[in-house]
C-alpha positions as CSV (number, residue, x, y, z in Angstrom):
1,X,83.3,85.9,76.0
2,X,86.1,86.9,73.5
3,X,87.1,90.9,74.3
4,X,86.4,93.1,71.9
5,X,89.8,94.8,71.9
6,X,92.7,94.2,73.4
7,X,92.2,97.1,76.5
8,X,89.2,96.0,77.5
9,X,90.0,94.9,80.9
10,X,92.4,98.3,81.4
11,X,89.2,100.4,80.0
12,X,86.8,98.9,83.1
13,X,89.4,99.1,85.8
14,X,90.0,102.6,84.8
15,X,85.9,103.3,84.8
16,X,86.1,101.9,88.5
17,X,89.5,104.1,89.3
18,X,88.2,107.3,88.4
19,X,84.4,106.9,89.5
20,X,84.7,104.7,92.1
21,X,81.4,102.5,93.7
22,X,81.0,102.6,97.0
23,X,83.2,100.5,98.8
24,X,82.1,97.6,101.7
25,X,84.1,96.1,104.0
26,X,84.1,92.4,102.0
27,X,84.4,94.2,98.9
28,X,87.7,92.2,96.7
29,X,88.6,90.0,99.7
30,X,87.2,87.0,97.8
31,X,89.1,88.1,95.0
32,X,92.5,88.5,96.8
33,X,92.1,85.6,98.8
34,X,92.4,83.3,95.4
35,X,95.4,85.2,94.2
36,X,97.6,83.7,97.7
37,X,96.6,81.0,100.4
38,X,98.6,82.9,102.8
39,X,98.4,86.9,103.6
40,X,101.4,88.6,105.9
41,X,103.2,92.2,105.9
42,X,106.4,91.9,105.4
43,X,108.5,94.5,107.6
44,X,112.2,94.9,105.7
45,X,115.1,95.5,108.1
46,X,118.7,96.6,106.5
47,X,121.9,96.4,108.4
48,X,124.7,98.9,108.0
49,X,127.9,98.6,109.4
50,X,129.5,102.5,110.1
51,X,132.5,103.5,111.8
52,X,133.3,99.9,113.4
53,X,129.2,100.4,114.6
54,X,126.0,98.3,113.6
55,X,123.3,100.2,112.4
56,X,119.7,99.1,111.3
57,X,116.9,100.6,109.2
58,X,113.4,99.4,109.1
59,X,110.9,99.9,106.6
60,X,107.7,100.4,106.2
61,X,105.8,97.3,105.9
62,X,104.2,95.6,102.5
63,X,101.2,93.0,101.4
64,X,102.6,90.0,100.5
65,X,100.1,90.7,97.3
66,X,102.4,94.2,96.8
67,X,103.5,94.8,93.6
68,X,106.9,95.4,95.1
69,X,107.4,92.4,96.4
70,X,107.7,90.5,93.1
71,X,110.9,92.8,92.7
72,X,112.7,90.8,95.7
73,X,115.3,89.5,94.0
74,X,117.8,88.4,96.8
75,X,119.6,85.1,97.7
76,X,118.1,83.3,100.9
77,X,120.9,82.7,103.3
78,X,121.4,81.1,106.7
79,X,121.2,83.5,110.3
80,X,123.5,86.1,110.5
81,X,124.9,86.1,113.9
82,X,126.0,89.0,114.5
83,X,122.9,90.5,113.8
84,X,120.9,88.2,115.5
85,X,121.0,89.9,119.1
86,X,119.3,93.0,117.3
87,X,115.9,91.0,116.7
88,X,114.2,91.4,120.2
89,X,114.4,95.2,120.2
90,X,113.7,95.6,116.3
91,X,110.6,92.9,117.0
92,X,109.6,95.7,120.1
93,X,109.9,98.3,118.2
94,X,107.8,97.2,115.6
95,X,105.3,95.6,118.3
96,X,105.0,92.2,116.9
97,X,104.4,89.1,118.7
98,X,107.1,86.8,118.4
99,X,105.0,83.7,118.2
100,X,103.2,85.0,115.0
101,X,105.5,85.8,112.8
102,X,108.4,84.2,110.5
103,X,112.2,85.5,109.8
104,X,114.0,85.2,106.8
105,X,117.7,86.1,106.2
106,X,118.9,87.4,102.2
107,X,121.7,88.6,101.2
108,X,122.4,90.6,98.1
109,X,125.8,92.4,96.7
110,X,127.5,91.4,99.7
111,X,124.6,93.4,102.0
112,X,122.6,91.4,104.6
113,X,118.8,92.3,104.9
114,X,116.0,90.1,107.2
115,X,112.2,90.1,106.2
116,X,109.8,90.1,109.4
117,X,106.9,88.0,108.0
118,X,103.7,88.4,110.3
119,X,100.4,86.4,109.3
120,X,97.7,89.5,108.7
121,X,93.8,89.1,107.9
122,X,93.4,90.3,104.3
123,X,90.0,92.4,105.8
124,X,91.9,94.2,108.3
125,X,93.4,95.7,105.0
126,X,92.0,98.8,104.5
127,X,89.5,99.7,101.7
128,X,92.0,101.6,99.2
129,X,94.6,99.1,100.2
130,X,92.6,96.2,98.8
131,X,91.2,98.1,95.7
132,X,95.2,98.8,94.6
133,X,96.0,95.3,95.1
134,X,92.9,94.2,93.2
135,X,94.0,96.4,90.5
136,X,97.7,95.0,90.8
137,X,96.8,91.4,90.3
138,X,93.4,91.9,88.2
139,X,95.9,93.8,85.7
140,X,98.8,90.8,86.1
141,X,96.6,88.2,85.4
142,X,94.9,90.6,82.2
143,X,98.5,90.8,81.0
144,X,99.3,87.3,80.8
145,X,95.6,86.7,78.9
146,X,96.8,89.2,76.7
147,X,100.3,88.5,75.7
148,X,98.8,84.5,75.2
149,X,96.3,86.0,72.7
150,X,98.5,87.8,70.9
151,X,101.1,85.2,70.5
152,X,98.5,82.9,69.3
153,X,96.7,85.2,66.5
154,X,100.1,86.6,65.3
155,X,101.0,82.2,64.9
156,X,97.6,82.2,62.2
157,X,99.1,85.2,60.3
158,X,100.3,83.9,56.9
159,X,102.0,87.5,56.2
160,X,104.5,89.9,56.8
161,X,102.0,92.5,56.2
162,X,99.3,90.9,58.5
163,X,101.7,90.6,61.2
164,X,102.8,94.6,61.1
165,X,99.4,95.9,60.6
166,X,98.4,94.0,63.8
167,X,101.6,94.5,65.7
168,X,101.0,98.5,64.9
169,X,97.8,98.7,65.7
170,X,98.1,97.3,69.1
171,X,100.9,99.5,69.8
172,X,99.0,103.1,69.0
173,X,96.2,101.3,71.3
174,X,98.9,101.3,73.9
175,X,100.7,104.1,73.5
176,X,97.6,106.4,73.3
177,X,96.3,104.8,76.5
178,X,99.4,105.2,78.2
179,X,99.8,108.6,76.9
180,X,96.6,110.0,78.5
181,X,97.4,107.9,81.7
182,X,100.6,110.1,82.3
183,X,98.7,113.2,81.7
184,X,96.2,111.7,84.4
185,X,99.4,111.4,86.7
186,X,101.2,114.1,85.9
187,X,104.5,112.7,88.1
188,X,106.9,114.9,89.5
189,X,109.3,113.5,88.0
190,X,110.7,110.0,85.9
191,X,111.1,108.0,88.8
192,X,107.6,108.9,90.8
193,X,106.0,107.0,88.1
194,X,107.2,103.8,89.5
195,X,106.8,104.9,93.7
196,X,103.5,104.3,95.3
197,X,102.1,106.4,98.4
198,X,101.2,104.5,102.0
199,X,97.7,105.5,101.4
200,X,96.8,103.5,97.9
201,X,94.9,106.3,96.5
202,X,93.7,107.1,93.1
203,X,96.9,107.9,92.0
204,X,98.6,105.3,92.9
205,X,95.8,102.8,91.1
206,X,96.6,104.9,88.0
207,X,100.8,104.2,88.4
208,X,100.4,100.3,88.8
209,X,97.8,100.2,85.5
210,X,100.6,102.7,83.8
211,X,103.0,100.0,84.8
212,X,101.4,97.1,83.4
213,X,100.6,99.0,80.5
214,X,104.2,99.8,79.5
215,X,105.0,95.8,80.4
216,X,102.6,95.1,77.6
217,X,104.9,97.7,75.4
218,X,107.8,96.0,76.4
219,X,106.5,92.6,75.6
220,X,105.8,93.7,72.2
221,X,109.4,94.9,71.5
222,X,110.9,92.3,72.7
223,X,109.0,89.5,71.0
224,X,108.1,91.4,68.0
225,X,111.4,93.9,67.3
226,X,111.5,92.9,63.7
227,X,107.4,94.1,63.1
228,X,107.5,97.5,65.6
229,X,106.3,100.5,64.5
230,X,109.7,102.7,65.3
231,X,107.7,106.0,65.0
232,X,105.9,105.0,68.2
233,X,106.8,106.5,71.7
234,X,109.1,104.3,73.3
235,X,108.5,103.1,76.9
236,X,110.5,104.8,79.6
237,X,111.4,101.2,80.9
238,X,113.3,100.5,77.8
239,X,115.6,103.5,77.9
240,X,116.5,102.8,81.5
241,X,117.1,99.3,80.5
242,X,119.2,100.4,77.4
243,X,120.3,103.5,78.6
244,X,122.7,101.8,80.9
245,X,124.4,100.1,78.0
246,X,125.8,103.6,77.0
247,X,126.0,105.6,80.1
248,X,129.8,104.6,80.9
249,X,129.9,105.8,76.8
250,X,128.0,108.9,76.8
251,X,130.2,110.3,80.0
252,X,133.5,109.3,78.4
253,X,132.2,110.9,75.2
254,X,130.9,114.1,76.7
255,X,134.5,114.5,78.8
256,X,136.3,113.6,75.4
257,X,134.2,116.4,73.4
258,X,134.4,119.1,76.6
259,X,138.4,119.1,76.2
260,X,139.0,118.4,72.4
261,X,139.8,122.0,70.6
262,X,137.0,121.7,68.2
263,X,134.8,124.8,67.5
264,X,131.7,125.8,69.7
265,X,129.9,125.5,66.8
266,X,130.8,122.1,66.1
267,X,130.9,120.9,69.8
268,X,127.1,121.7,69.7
269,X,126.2,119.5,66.8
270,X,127.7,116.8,68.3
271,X,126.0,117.5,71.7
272,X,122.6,117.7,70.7
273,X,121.8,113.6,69.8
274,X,123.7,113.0,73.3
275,X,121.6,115.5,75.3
276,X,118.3,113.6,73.6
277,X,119.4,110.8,75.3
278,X,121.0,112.5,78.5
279,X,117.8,114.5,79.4
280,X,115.0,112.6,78.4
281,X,112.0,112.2,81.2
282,X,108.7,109.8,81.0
283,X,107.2,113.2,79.9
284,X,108.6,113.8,76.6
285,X,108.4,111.8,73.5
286,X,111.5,110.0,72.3
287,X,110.6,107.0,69.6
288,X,112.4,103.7,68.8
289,X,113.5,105.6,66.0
290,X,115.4,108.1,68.2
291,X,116.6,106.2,70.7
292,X,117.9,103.6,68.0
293,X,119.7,106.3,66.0
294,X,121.1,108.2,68.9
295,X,122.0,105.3,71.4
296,X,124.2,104.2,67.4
297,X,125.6,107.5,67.3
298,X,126.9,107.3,70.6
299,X,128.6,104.0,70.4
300,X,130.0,104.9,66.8
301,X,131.6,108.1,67.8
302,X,132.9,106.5,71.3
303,X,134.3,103.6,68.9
304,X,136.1,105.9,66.6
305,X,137.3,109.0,67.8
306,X,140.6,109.5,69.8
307,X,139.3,113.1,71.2
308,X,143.2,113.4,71.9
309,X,144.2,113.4,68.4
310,X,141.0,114.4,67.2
311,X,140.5,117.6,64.3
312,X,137.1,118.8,62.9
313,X,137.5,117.2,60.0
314,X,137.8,113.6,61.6
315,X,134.6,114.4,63.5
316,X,132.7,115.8,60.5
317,X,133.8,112.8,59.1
318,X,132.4,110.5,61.1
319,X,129.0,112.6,61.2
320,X,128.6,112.2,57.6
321,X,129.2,108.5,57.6
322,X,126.5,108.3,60.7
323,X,124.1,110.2,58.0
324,X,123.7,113.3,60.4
325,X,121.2,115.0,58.6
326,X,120.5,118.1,60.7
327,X,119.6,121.5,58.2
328,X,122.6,122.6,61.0
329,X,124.9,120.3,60.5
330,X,124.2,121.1,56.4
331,X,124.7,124.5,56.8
332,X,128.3,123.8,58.6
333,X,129.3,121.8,55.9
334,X,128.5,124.1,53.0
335,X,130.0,127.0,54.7
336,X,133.4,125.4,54.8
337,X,133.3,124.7,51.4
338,X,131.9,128.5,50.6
339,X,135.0,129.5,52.6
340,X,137.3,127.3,50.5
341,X,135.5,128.6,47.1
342,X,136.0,132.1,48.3
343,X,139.7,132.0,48.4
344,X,140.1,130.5,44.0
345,X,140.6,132.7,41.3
346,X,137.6,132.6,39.2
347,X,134.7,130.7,38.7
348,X,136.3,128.0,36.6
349,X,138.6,127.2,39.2
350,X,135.2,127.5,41.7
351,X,133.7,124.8,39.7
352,X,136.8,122.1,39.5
353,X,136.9,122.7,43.1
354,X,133.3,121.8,43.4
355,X,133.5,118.5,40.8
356,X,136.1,117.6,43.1
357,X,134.3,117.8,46.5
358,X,131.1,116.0,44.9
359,X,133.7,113.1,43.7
360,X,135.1,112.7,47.2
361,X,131.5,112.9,48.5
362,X,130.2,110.5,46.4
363,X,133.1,107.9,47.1
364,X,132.1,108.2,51.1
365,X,130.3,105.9,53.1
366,X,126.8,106.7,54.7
367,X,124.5,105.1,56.8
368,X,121.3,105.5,54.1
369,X,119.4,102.7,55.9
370,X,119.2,105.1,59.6
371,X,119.1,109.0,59.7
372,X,119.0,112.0,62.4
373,X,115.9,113.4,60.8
374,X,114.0,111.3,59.3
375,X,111.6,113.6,57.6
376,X,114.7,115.2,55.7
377,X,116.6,113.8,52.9
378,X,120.4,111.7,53.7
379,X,123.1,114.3,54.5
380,X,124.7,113.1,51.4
381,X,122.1,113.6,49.0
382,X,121.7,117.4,50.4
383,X,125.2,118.2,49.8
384,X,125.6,116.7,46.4
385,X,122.3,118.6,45.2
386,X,123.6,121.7,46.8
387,X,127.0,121.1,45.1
388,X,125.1,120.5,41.8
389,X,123.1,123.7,42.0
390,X,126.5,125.7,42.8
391,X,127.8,124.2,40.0
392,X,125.1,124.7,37.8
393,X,124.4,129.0,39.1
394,X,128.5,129.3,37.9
395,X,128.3,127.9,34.8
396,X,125.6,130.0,33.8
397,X,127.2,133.0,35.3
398,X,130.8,131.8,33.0
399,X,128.1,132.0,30.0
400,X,126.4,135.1,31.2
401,X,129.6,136.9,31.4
402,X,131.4,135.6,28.3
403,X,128.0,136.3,25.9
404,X,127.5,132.8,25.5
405,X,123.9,132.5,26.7
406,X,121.6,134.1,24.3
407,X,117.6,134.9,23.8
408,X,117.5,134.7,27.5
409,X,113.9,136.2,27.8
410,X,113.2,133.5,25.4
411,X,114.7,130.8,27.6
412,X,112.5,132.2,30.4
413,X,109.4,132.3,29.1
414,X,109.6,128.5,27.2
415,X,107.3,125.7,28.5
416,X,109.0,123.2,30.3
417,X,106.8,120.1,31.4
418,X,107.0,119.6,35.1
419,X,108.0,116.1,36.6
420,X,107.4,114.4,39.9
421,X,111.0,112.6,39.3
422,X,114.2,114.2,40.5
423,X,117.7,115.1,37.9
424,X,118.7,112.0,39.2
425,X,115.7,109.8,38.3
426,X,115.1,112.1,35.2
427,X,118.5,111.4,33.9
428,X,118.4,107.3,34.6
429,X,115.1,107.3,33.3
430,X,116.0,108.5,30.2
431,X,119.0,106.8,30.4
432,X,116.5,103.3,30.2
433,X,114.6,104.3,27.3
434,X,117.9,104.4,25.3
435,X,119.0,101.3,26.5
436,X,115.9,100.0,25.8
437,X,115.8,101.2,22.2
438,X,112.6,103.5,22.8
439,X,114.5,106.5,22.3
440,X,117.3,105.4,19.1
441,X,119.0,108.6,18.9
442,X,122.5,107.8,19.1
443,X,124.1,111.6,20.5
444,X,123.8,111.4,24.0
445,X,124.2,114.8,24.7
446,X,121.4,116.0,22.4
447,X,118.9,113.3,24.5
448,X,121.0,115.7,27.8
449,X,120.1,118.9,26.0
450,X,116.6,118.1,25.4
451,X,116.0,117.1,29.1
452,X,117.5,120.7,30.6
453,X,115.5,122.6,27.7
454,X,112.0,120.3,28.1
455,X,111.9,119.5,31.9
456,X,111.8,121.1,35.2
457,X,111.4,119.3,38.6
458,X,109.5,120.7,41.8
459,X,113.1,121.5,43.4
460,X,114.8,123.6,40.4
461,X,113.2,125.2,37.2
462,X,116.4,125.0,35.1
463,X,118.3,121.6,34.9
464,X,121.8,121.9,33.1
465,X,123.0,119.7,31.1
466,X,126.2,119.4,33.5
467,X,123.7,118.4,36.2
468,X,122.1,115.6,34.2
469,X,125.5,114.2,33.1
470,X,126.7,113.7,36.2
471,X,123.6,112.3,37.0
472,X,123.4,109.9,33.9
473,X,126.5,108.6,34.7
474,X,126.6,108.6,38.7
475,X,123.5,106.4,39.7
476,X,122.7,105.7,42.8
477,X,121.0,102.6,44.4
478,X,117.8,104.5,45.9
479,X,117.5,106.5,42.6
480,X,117.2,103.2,41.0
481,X,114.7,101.8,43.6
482,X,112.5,105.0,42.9
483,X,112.7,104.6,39.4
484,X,111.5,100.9,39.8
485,X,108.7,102.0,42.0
486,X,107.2,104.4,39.4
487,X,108.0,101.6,36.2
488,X,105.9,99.4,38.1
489,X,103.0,102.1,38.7
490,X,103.3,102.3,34.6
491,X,103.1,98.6,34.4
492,X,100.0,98.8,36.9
493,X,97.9,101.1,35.2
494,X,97.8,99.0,31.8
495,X,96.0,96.4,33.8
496,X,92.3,96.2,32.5
């Protein structure tokens, strides 16, 4: 019978986790005994070598059906010799019977380990011990049913679309389930997740089907990066995997910043994406989209900064082009350029000074496509509205004080038709219906003056005619794209 959803099997062995049946001696023998013909502990024995002495350690034996001993990943290798004279009093120690058991020799990074294999009857297992292991391999097998499934439906989808929606949906499935499983576990820390106790409790049941369900995450990302859902939680597993990438990065970038002579308040801008990725635990949420933007900030800055030769304007620099959006990092910037307005003559000279920073902000490179924040606008579309409205509050103030504006109450209390567009899509939309010969008049600054007396947005009442110019003549890519989104809306609604 075809599962209903994809958690199915993870919903039943959870049922039989948290209320568990009562338990009989036979009980998931039959079932174990298909997963392996054979069933031995294995009893791991590591040899040190101190101080000219040989030591060895011995640990606790493991199922050969143990989910840890998949993870064996060593290099089979010939008897060791010199460690050979050791086996009769580790075999004592351990009280095994030479005659039933097997010895295997691996080596791995130059360190020599032997595996004690001694046969064992799977129902001398204890009753929790053969529950876990059920869980182990019931889950294994589910996985492998699962990621065969997915592979195959996702081959029938003739769409993009189809693809994502089904690729998303699986994923808040997954990370909702795994969510509520760590909350169930409640680990002491990132690493507990993935240890399991000598007595194969209910806790430990809950860890293996945690396991397998971030395995299934990981699947997903790694065959279907291009269709993820980057707002969803990614798995702890991945960051290990990727966070060892940066590591040698972040430490050489966290020395560099410690001893550069870059303000405090600067130095904790920088900081914060690095501590997202220094401190994060299995307990917090860090998405794709996070992780992605911070594990990039991290190599960029590493890439480009000599923290020797560094200034605060080479670092700002290189914030702006990564698009660090923060509302702090905003504030930072538009300070500095308070301070540097603070220090001109008058207002005219205020406002070349401000046409001049919005030049040189408009000619630098930003990453639009990835952001810090992504619920806030790009850093450079912040700072060029902000410069806009400065430059727009000092003209009127130049007016203001030379008697140039009159019938203010007037001005005030005129209708002006609100739009959901911004100045920027305002001004290139008008700009269209010119081009397009809908509107013929042929002054362009009358078609300016109209917009700033007729139209107000949600962000600003009063548009000036400054604003709009530079708008008009200044269009950006995404202002375009928005425009196009709404012409086709138009088009759309003159369907019958």
């Amino acid at each position: 019978m075809k599962p209903k959803y994809i958690l199915e099997t993870y919903d039943r062995i959870l049922k039989e986790i948290k209320n568990p049946k009562i338990v009989f001696d036979n009980d998931f023998v039959a079932f174990l005994e298909n997963c392996s013909d054979e069933s031995f502990l294995i009893y791991k024995v590591n040899f040190l070598k101190q101080n000219g002495e040989t030591k060895y350690i011995t640990k606790k034996p493991i199922h050969n059906l143990h989910p840890k001993v998949a993870e064996i990943d060593c290099i089979e290798c010939n008897s060791v010799l010199e460690f050979e004279k050791y086996i009769p009093e580790i075999v004592d120690k351990l009280e095994l019977n030479q005659h039933n058991i097997l010895l295997r020799w691996y080596s791995k990074n130059d360190s020599i380990s032997l595996y004690i294999l001694q046969d064992f009857d799977i129902t001398k297992l204890s009753n929790e011990h053969r529950f876990f292991l059920y869980c182990y391999h019931s889950l294994k097998n589910e996985n492998d049913k699962i990621k065969k499934i997915n592979k195959e439906t996702i081959f029938n989808f003739k769409s993009k679309e189809r693809v994502e929606q089904y690729i998303h949906k699986k994923q808040y499935a997954l990370e909702n389930l795994a969510n509520r499983l760590i909350k169930d576990i409640n680990p002491i820390n990132s690493s507990d997740i993935y240890r399991f106790s000598a007595n194969y409790d209910k806790i430990d049941c809950l860890k293996i089907t945690y396991i397998y369900l971030e395995k299934l995450l990981r699947f997903i990302e790694k065959e279907f990066k291009n269709y993820l859902n980057v707002n969803i939680q990614i798995p702890y597993r991945s960051i290990l995997v990727k966070e060892f990438e940066i590591t040698h990065k972040l430490k050489e970038l966290k020395s560099g910043l410690l001893g550069s002579n870059i303000s405090d308040q600067l130095l904790k801008l920088v900081y914060e994406p690095l501590l997202k990725i220094a401190t994060i635990n299995i307990q917090e949420k860090l998405t794709y989209y996070d992780f992605n933007y911070c594990s990039d900030f991290i190599s960029v800055l590493h890439h480009q900064i000599d923290f020797e030769n560094s200034t605060e304007e080479t670092i700002s620099e290189c914030l702006f082009e990564l698009n660090f959006n923060s509302l702090q990092f905003f504030k930072y910037l538009t300070y500095n350029i308070l301070q540097e307005l603070e220090v001109q003559e008058n207002n005219i000279q205020k406002i070349d000074v401000l046409y001049r920073l919005m030049k040189n902000y408009n000619q630098k490179q930003s990453r639009n496509f990835l952001k810090y924040k992504a619920n806030l606008p790009p850093l450079k579309e912040q700072i060029i509205n902000w410069i806009e409205e400065e430059i727009e509050y000092l003209t009127k103030k130049i007016k203001l004080e030379a008697n140039q504006l009159t019938n203010i109450s007037n001005n005030e209390e005129k209708i002006k038709f609100l739009t959901g567009l911004s100045v920027a899509q305002l001004s290139y939309f008008f700009g269209l219906l010119m081009e397009a010969g809908i509107i013929k008049h042929k002054n362009q600054t009358d078609v300016f003056r109209f917009i700033s007396e007729n139209f107000k947005t949600s962000m600003t009442d009063k548009i000036s005619v400054d604003s709009i110019k530079v708008k008009y003549y200044n269009v950006e890519s995404n202002t375009k794209t928005s425009v196009r989104e709404k012409i086709l809306e138009l088009i759309g609604l003159t369907k019958f």
